[in-house]
C-alpha positions in Angstrom: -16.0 10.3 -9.8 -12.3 10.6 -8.3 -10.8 8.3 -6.2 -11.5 9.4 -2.6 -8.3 9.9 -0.9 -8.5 10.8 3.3 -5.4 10.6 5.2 -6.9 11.1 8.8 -8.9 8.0 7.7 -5.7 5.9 6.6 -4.2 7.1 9.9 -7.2 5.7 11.7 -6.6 2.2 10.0 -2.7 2.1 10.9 -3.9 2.6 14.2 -4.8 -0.6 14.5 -3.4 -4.3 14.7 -2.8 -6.1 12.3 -6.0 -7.6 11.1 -4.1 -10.9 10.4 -1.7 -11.3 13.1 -2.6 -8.7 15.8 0.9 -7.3 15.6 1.3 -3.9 16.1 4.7 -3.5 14.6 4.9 -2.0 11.0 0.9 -1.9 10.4 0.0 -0.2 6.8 -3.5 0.4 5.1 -3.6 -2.0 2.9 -5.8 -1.0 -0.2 -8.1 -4.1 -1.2 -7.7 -4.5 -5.2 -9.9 -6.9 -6.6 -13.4 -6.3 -7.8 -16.0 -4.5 -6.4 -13.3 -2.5 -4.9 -12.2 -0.7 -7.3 -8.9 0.0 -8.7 -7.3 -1.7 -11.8 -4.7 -1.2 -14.1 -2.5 1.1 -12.1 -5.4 2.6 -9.6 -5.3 2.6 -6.0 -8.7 2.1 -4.7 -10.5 4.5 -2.3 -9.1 5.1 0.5 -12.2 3.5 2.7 -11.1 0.2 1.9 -8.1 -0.5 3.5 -7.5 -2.9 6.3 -4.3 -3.0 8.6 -1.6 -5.4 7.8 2.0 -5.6 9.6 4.8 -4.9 6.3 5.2 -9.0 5.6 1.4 -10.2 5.9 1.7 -6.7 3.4 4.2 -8.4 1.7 2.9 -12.0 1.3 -0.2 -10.3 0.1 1.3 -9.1 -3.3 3.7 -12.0 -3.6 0.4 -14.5 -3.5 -2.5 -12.5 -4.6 -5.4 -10.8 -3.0 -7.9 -13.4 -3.5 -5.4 -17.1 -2.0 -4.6 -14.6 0.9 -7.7 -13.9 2.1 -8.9 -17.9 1.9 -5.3 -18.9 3.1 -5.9 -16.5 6.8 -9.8 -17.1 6.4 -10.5 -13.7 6.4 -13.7 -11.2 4.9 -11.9 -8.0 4.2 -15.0 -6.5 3.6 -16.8 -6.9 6.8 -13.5 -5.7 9.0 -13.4 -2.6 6.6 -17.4 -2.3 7.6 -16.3 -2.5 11.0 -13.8 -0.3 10.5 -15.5 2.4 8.8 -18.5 2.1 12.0 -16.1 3.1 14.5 -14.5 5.8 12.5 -17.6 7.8 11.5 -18.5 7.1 15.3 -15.6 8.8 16.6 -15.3 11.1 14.2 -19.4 12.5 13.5 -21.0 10.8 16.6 -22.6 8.5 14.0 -24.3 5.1 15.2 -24.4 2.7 12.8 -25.6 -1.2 13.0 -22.6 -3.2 12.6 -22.3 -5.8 9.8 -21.7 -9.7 10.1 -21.4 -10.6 6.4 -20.3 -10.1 3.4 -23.6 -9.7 1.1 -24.8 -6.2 3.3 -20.7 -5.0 3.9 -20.9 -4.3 0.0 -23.6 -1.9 -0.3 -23.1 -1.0 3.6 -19.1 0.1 2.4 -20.3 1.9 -0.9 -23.0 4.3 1.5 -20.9 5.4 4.2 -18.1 5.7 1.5 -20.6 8.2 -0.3 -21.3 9.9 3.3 -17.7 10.7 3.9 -17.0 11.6 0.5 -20.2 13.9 0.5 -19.3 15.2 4.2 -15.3 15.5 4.5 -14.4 17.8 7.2 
């Protein structure tokens, strides 16, 4: 399957703060990396799992590692992406969804509506 790519939906997560420091200055969609993810040598994951980060949070990411940034700012990627990916089909295809509190259902929660956007890109 190819990497899904969606740049209303990486527009939609620069929209946002910061998920680390609220900032708005210099947000990005940050593309989680580490397994289940996706990615590897030289991939970008999809597109649906990015989370907004101002340019140095960004930066410290890459300079300490996906997995000692995360613990260091106590954070769950996964369920902010979950929430992020609620409000987005909800704005965009007047979808409600449950919202998700942890990490063991944002997995398979991510990978469905993942497969619905894919399966239902307008």
């Amino acid at each position: 399957m190819k990497t899904p790519r969606d740049a209303d939906y990486l527009k939609f997560v620069r929209s946002h703060p910061c998920l680390v420091s609220g900032s708005e200055y210099g947000v990005v969609a940050h593309h989680l990396r580490y397994h289940p993810h996706g990615g590897g040598m030289g991939l970008k994951p999809s597109d649906y799992r990015t989370v907004p980060l101002n340019q140095f949070l960004h930066r410290e990411l890459h300079d300490v590692g996906e997995k000692a940034f995360w613990q260091k700012h106590g954070v769950c990627p996964e369920v902010y992406i979950a929430d992020m990916l609620k409000d987005y089909c909800e704005s965009k295809y007047a979808l409600h969804i449950p919202r998700i509190h942890d990490y063991e259902t944002a997995i398979p929660y991510i990978e469905s509506v993942e497969k619905f956007l894919v399966d239902n890109k307008k």
